[in-house]
C-alpha positions in Angstrom: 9.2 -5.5 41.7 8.1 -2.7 39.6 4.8 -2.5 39.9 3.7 -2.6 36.3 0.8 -4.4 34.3 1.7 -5.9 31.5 -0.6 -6.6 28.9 0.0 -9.9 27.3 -2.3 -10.6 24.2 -3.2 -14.3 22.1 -3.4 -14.9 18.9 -6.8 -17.2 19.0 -9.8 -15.2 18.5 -12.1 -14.0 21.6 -15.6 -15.2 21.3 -18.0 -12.9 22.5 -22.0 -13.3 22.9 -24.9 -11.3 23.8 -25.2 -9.8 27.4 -27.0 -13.0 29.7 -28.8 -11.4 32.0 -28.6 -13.2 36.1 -31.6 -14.6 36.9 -30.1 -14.0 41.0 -28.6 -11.1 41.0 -29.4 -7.4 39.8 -28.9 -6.8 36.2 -27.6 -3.6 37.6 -24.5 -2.0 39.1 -24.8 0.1 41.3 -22.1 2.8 43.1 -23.0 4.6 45.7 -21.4 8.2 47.8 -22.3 9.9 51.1 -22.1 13.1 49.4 -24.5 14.1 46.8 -21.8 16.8 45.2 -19.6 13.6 44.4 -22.3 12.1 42.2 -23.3 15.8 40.8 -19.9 15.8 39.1 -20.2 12.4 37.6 -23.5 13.3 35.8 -22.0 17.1 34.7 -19.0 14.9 33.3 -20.0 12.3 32.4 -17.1 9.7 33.9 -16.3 8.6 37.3 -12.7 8.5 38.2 -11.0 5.6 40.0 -9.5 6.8 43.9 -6.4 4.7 45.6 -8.4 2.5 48.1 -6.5 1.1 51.1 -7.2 -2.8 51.3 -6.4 -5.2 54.3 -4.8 -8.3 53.0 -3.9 -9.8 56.3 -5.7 -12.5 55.1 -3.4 -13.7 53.5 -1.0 -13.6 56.6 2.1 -12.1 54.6 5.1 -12.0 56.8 5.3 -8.0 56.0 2.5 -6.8 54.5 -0.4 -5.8 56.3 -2.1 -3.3 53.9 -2.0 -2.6 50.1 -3.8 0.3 47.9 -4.6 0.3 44.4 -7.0 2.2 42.4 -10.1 1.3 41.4 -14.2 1.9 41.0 -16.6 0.1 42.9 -20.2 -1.0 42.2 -22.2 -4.2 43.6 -25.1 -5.9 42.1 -26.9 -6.2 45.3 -31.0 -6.1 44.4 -32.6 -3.2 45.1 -34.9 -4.6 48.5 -32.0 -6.0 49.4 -29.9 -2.4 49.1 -30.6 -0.8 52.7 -28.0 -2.3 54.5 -25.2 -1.3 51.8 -26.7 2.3 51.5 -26.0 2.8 55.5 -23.2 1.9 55.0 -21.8 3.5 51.7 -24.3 6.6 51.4 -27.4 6.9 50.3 -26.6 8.6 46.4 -25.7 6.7 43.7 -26.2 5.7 40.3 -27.4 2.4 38.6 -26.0 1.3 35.2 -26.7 -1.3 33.0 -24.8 -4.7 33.9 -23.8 -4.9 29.9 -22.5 -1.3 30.0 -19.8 -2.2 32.7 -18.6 -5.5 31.5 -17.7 -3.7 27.7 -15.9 -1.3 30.3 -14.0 -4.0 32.0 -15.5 -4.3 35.5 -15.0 -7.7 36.9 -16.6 -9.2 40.1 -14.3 -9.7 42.8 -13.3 -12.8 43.7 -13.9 -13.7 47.4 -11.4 -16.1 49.5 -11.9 -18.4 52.4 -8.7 -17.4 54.5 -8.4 -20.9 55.9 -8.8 -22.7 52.2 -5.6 -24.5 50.0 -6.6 -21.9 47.4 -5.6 -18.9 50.2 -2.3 -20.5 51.2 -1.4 -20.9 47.7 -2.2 -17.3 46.8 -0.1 -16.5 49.6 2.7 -18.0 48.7 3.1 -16.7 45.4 2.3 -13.0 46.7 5.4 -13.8 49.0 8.0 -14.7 46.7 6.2 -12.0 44.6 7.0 -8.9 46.5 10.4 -10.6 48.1 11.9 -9.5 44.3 11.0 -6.4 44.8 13.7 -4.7 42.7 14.9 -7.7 40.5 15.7 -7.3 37.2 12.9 -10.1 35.4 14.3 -11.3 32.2 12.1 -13.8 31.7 8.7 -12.3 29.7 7.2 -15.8 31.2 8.2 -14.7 34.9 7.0 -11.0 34.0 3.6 -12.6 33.0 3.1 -14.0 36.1 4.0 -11.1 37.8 1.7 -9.5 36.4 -1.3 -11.8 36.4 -0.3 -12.5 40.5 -1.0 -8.6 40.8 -4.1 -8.7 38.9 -5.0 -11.3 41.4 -4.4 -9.4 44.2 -6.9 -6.4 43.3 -9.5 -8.2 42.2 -9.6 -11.1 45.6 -11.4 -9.7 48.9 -11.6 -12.1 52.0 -14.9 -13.7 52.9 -15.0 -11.7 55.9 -12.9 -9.1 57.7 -12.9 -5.7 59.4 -14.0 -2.7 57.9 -13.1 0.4 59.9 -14.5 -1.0 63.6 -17.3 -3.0 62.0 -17.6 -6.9 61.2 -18.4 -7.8 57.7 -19.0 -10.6 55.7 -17.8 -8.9 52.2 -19.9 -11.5 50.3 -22.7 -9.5 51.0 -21.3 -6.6 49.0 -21.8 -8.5 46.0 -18.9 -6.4 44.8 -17.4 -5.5 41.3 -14.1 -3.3 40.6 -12.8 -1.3 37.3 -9.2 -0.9 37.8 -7.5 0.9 35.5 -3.9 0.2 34.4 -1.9 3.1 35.6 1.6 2.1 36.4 2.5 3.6 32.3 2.9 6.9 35.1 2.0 5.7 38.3 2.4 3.1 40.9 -0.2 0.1 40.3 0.1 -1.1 43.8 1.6 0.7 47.2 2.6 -1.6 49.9 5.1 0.6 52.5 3.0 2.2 55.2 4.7 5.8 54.3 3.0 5.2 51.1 -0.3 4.3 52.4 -1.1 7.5 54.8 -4.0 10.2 53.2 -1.9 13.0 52.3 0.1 10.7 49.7 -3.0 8.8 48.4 -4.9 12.2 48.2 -2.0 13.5 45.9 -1.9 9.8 43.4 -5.9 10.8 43.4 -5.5 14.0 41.8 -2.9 13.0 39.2 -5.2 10.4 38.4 -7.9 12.6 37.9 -5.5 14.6 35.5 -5.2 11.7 33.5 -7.0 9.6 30.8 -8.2 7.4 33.5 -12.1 8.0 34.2 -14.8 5.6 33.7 -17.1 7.2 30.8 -20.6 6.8 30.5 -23.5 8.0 28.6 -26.7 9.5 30.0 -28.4 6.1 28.3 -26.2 4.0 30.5 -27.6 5.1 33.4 -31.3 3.4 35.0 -31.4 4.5 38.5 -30.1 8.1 39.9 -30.6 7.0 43.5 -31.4 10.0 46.2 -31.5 10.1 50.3 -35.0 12.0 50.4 -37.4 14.6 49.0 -35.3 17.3 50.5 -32.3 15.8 47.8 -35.2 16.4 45.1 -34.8 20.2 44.6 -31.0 20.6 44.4 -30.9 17.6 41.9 -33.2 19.7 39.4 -31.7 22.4 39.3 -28.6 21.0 38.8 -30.0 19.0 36.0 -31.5 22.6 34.4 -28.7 24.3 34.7 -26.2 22.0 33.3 -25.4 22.3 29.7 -27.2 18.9 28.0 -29.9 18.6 26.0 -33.9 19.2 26.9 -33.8 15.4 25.5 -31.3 14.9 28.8 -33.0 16.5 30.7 -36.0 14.7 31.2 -34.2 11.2 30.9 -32.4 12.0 33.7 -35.0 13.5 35.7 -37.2 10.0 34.6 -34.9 7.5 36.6 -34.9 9.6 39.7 -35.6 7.3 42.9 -36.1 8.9 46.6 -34.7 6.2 48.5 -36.6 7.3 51.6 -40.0 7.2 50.0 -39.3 3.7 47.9 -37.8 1.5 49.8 -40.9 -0.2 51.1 -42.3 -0.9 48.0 -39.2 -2.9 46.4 
């Protein structure tokens, strides 16, 4: 299987409507680091890029495959008094964007499975035969399609619950979405083989991709929340924000949606 997306278009016309807003979950998406350089650079840039993230998929008990990576963005729309748990866990800086600014940019919500449902075995089966043709020749532009949407499948489905690291999770509670760019026009969409999954080779796919036309852009306007650790993060972020080449304008927008997670948490 070569591990390409193809893009498939139709000729009826996409209606489109104003952003709804969820009356459950946070208008907001929200990504978050354990390293406060990391979310320097995306304000200095002005993008975020996508990393190859290793996934567990033995969910879907595959008779080979154990592990996939791909790459991809993450964000959740988890509220913020309902945040802590998630921060602990992913890092307490981040930054909050509008939910309308990252569905024009594509981000989807994953799609969560029930290991133990008809839907799962189904899945299964179909990422079986998939990647049991590895290396075909497809002929058929119907057959390529659904090669194509299986994958799309695969990156954007997460089990209900699972392992993370040594830790028990229920993923729901991540109230995750992805951006995933198409990058197989010069890169592999999807690794499966172990040699292919190991740090060294994904660090390497993470810096071509950082080469490339890949990022997630976003505009200083895009942004609600810059999200801190505590007072001690305050200093460091200001004068970053002074000495970076925007606007006075910039400046102070950015400097308006500063939150010092330590000191705010209680009152959300």
């Amino acid at each position: 299987m070569e591990n390409k997306i193809q893009k498939f278009t139709t000729s009826e016309k996409i209606i489109t409507s104003e952003h709804i807003a969820s009356t459950i979950q946070a208008d907001t998406l929200f990504t978050f680091t354990k390293k406060s350089e990391y979310m320097f650079e995306w304000l200095k840039e002005k993008q975020m890029f996508p990393r190859y993230n290793r996934e567990d998929v033995e969910y879907l008990r595959l008779n080979e495959i154990k592990r996939i990576a791909y790459p991809m963005k993450c964000f959740c729309d988890i509220n913020l008094h309902k945040l802590e748990d998630h921060l602990r866990f992913y890092g307490h800086y981040g930054l909050a964007f509008t939910k309308e600014w990252g569905m024009k940019k594509g981000i989807q919500p994953v799609h969560y499975i029930n290991s133990e449902s008809e839907l799962a075995n189904d899945f299964s089966a179909v990422i079986e035969k998939l990647f049991k043709e590895i290396g075909d020749e497809v002929e058929s532009e119907e057959l390529n399609f659904l090669k194509s949407y299986a994958i799309h499948q695969l990156m954007y489905s997460k089990p209900y619950s699972g392992k993370m690291g040594e830790q028990e999770k229920c993923f729901t509670d991540e109230c995750e979405w992805r951006f995933v760019p198409n990058v197989s026009d010069i890169l592999p969409q999807v690794l499966y083989e172990e040699t292919q999954l190991q740090d060294d080779f994904l660090n390497i796919l993470n810096l071509k991709i950082k080469k490339q036309v890949y990022s997630l852009e976003f505009e200083y306007k895009d942004i609600k929340y810059i999200i801190l650790d505590n007072e001690k993060d305050l200093q460091p972020l200001s004068e970053f924000i002074n000495k970076t080449e925007i606007s006075e304008r910039d400046k102070y927008l950015l400097m308006s949606k500063i939150i010092v997670w330590d000191k705010s948490k209680g009152d959300f």
